[in-house]
N, C-alpha and C positions, 0 to 999 in steps of 0.2 A: 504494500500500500504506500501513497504516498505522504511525505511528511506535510506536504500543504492540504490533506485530507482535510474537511472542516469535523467539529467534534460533533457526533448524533449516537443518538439511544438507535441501534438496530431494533426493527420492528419480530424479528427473529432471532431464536437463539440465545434469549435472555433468559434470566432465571427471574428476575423482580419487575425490576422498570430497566435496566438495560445498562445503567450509569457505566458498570464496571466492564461490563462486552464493549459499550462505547467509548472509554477511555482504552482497554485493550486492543481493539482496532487501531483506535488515531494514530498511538503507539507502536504497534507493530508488536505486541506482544500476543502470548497464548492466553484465549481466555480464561480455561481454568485456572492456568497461575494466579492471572492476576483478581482473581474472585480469592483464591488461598491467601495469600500477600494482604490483598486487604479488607480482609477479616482477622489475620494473625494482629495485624497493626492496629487496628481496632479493640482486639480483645487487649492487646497492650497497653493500651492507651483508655480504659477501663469503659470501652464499649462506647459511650455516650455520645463523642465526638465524632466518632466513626458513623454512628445511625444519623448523625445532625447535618454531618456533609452528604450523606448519600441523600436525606430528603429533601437539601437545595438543592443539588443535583441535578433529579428526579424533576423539579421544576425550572430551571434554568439552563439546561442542554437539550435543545428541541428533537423531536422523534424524527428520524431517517423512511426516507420514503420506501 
């Protein structure tokens, strides 16, 4: 993929609302990883912050056609 990809929620392939499929795309990462990765970093980080950014997320990165 490319790096000037714009960031979107895949309408497919997501497990929630898509945040971490559509950051693992834009990135060029695998998306299982990066769902493991940040959820590890989250439960690190005593969860709370981890859920607060995924639900700005979830309304501030628009859905993918």
């Amino acid at each position: 993929m490319s790096s000037t990809q714009a960031l979107r929620r895949p309408r497919g392939g997501r497990m929630l609302a898509g945040v971490v499929a559509g950051l693992a795309d834009r990135f060029g990462m695998d998306r299982t990883l990066a769902r493991v990765i940040y959820v590890v970093v989250s439960i690190i980080s005593a969860a709370f912050p981890g859920l607060l950014v995924y639900l700005l997320c979830w309304f501030i990165i628009p859905e993918g056609d």
